[in-house]
C-alpha positions in Angstrom: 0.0 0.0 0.0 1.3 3.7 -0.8 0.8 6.2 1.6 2.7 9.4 2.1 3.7 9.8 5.8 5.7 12.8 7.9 7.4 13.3 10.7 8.1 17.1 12.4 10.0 17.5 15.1 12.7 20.1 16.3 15.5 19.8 19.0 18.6 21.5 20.8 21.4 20.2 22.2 24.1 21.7 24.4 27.1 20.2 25.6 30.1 21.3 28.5 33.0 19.8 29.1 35.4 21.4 31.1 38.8 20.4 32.8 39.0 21.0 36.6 42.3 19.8 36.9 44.8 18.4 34.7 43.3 15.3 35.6 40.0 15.5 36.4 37.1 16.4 33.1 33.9 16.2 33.3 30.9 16.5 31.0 27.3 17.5 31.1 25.1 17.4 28.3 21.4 18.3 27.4 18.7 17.4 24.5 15.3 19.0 23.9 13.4 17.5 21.2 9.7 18.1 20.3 7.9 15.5 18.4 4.5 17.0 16.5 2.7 13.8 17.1 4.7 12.8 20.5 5.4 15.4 22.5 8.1 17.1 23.9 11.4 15.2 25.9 14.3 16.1 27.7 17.3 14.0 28.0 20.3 14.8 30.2 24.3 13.2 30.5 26.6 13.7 33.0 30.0 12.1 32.7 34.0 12.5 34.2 37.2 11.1 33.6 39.7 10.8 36.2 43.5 10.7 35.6 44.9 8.4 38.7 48.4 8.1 37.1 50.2 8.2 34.2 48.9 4.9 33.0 45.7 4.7 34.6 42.5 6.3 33.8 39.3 6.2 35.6 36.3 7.5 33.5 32.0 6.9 34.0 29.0 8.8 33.0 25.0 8.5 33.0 22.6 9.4 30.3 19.2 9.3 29.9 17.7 8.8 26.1 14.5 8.8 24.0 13.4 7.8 20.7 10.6 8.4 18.8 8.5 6.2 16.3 9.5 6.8 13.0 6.7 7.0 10.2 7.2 3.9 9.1 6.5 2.2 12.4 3.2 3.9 13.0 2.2 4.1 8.9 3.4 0.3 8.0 0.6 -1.6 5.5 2.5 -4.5 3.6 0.6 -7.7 2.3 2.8 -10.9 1.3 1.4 -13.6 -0.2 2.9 -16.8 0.4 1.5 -20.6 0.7 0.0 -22.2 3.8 2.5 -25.3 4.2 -0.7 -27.8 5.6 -3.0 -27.0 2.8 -1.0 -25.8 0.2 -3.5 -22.6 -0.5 -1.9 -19.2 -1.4 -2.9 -17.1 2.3 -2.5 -13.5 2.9 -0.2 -12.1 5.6 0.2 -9.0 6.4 1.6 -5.7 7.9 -0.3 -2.7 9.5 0.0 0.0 11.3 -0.8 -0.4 15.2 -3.8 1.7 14.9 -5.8 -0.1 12.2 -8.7 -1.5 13.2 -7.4 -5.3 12.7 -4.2 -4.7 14.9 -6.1 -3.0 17.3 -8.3 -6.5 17.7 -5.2 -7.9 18.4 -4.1 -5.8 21.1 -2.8 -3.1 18.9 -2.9 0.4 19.8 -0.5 3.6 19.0 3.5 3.6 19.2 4.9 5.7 22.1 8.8 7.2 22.4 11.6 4.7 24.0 13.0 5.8 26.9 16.3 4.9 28.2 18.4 4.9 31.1 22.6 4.1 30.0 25.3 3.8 32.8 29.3 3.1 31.9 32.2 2.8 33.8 35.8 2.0 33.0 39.4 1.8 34.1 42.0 2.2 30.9 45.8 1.8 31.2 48.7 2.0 29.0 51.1 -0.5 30.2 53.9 0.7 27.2 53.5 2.0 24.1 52.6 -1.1 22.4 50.4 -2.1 25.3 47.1 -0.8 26.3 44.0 -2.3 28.5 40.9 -1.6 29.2 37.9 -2.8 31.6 34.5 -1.6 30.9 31.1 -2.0 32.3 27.6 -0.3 31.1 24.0 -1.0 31.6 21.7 0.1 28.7 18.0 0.4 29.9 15.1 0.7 27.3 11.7 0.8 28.0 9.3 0.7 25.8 10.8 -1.2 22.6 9.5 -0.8 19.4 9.3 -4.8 18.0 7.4 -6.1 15.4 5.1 -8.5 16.8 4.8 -11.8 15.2 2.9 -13.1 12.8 -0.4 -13.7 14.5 -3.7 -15.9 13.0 -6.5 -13.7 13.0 -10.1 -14.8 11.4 -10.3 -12.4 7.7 -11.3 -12.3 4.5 -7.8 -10.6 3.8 -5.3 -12.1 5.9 -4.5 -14.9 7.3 -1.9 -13.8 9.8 -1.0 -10.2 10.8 1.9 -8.4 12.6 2.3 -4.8 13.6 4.9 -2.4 15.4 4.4 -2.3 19.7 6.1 -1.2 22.3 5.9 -4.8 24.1 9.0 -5.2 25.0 11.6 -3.9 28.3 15.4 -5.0 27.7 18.4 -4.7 29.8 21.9 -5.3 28.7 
């Protein structure tokens, strides 16, 4: 299906970093966005890095993060025709947007922003100058993940099975 689709949205973004010491930067950031059809968000990071020697560096930070539906997402309407492996029949399945009618039987309903919550810290070192380590550890947060559901059966003269986009899914890595 054709459809023509927008998006509007507008944003600012500011960012500080600023040596205290010789060995001590840190880092504060900030994002405004405003989504026509989503609203408005705010997003901060805060972040340092701390020289302990020569060879060893200390850095971490926080950030918090959002991501908007793109038109495609919300707007999706594809049909594929393919052949029911029981029967042997040619069957309908099919793509649409969250908000059609048949999606919304399913439990469909409109796409909301991600939001995220992302913390990393790390120790590099520089052993020599062929020689470098480093240990790392981060936790990426996202709620509200935009998936494409899977194919689900769904009684129609058009389709046999049906997906759409939801936010059905919380991950942690």
């Amino acid at each position: 299906d054709a459809g023509a689709f927008e998006g509007k949205s507008w944003g600012l973004y500011a960012d500080l970093e600023y040596d205290i010491t010789e060995d001590i930067l840190v880092q504060v950031a900030y994002r405004h966005e405003d989504y026509k059809e989503f609203g408005a968000a705010s997003n901060f990071k805060a972040a340092a890095r701390y020289t302990i020697t020569d060879w060893l560096t200390f850095r971490g930070g926080y950030s918090t993060g959002f991501r908007a539906p793109t038109p495609g997402q919300a707007n999706v309407v594809t049909i594929t025709t393919s052949f029911d492996g029981a029967s042997g029949m040619q069957v309908q399945e099919g793509t649409v947007s969250p908000t059609n009618p048949l999606a919304v039987s399913l439990g469909g309903k409109a796409l909301v922003p991600e939001t995220s919550q992302n913390l990393s810290v790390g120790l590099a070192s520089r052993i020599n100058n062929s020689i470098s380590i480093t240990l790392d550890y981060y936790s990426i947060n996202v709620n509200d993940r935009i998936v494409k559901s899977r194919s689900l059966p769904i009684d129609n003269p058009l389709f046999a099975e049906l997906a759409f986009y939801t936010n059905s899914l919380n991950t942690k890595t």
